[in-house]
Each structure stands twice: as structure tokens, then as C-alpha cells.
N, C-alpha and C positions, 0 to 999 in steps of 0.2 A: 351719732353715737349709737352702740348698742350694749345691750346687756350681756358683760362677759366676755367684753374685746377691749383690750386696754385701748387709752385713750392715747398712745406712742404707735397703735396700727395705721396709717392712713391710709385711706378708703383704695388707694393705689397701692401698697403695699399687701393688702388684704386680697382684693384680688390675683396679684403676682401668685401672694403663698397657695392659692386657690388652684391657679393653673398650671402651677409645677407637677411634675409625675415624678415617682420612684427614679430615684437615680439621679433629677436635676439636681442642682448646686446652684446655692445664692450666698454672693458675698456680703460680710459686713466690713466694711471697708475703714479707716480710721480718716482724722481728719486731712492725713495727710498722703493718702490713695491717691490715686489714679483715676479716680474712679470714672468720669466723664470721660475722658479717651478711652476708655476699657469696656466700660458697658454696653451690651446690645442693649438691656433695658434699664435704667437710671432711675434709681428711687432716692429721694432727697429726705434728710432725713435728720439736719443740721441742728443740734442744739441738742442731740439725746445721745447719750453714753452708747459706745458697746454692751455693757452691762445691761441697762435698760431693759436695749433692744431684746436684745438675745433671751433675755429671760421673756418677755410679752410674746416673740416670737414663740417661743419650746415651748408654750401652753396652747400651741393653736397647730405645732409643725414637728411630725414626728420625724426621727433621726432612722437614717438606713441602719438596722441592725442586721443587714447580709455582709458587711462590710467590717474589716480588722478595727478602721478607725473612721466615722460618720464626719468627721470635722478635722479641721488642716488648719495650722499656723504656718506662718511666715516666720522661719527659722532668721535666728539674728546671724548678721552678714558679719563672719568670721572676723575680730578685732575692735568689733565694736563691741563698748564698755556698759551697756547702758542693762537695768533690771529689768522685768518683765511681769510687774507681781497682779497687773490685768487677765495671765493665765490661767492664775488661781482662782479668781473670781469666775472666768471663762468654765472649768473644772468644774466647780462647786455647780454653778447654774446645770449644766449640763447634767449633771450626777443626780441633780433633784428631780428635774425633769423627765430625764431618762431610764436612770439605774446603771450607768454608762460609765466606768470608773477610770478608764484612761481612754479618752477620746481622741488623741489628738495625734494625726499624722505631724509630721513636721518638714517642710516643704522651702527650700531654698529660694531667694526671693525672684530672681528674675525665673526662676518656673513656676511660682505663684503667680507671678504674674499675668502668664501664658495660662493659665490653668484659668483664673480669674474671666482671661478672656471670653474661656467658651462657658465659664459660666449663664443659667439662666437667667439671670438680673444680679445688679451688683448694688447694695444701700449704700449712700454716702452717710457717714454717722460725722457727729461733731466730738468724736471718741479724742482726745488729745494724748494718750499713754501712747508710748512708739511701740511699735511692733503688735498692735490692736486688733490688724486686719485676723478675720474668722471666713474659715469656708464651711458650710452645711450644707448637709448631702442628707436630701430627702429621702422619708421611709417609706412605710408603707402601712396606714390604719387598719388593722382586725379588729371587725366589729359583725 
């Protein structure tokens, strides 16, 4: 444990975010990802929200602000009935974080997926809201 890194980073996780540069991309995946077929780097991460996460993360991972939109949803697959009100939450976090008032590309799912793939690591969350999956595209700190 340390002072000032939520206790949802693990020490694998914390590193990842460490070693990424401007431009990588790390997925939060929902419970019902891909995530093990898809990842070059697997972070597990089972029993914690998208919500959570994403919010522990954007206190420690700044968002690309050279880019229209720093984060991508998986756009729901044309005829399916289902809500999505995990967006908002998504939204909200991000907004607080950032100052980022519409983040969010929206990303058809089998090119999410592909997109997913060349990401720099991908977290398996125990997220259960469908269409959960988040893509974050790193910034860059001025300090």
C-alpha cells in the first residue's frame, strides 16, 4: 500500500500506467470482454467496477488533450434493445478529472475490438453493465 494510490491500483496495474507514453491506449474491458485473447498485456482486475476503476485510474493517468476525443466506447450493435446509463457515470468521472465535456469517440464493435487489440494492455474488470468496455488514450503531464 501507499499513500495516495487507491487500494483498486495493483502493484501491476501501477506499473502498466507507469510505462505507457503519450498516445498508448489501455483498455477497461467489462466482464464480458475478450479480454485474454485480446491482450498483449493482461491485467486482472475481477471484483471492481468500471466505475471504480476508471475513476482510481484518472487521479494518477492523464487523458491526451491533442486529440478530438481521449476515450472510445463500443457503440451498441445496431437492434440491440439494451440502456447504457454506465456512460454517464463514464462522463461524469472523466469531466471531474479532466475538464473533458464530451469524451467519447464511439467505436463500432468488431473495430473496437481490433483497436483493442493493438492496445498497450487491456484490464479485465468485473464491470457486469453491457456495453462497459472504455478505451483511454494517454496524455501528456506539464509540470
Amino acid at each position: 500500500m501507499l499513500i495516495g494510490i487507491s487500494k483498486l491500483i495493483s502493484p501491476e496495474l501501477l506499473k502498466t500506467l507507469m510505462e505507457m507514453g503519450h498516445g498508448d491506449e489501455i483498455v477497461l474491458g467489462d466482464a464480458n470482454f475478450p479480454a485474454a485473447s485480446m491482450a498483449q498485456r493482461l491485467i486482472r482486475a475481477d471484483g471492481h467496477s468500471g466505475p471504480e476503476l476508471l475513476e482510481a485510474i484518472l487521479k494518477l493517468f492523464p487523458l491526451d488533450i491533442y486529440v478530438d476525443r481521449p476515450a472510445a466506447l463500443m457503440e451498441v450493435v445496431p437492434g440491440d434493445q439494451v440502456e447504457t446509463p454506465i456512460w454517464k457515470q463514464y462522463e461524469d468521472i472523466i469531466e471531474k478529472h479532466s475538464s473533458i465535456k464530451e469524451p467519447f469517440e464511439f467505436v463500432e464493435r468488431f473495430a473496437f475490438y481490433e483497436r483493442a487489440k493493438q492496445a498497450y494492455a487491456i484490464v479485465a474488470t468485473g464491470e457486469s453493465a453491457l456495453y462497459a468496455n472504455i478505451i483511454l488514450k494517454k496524455g501528456v503531464i506539464k509540470e
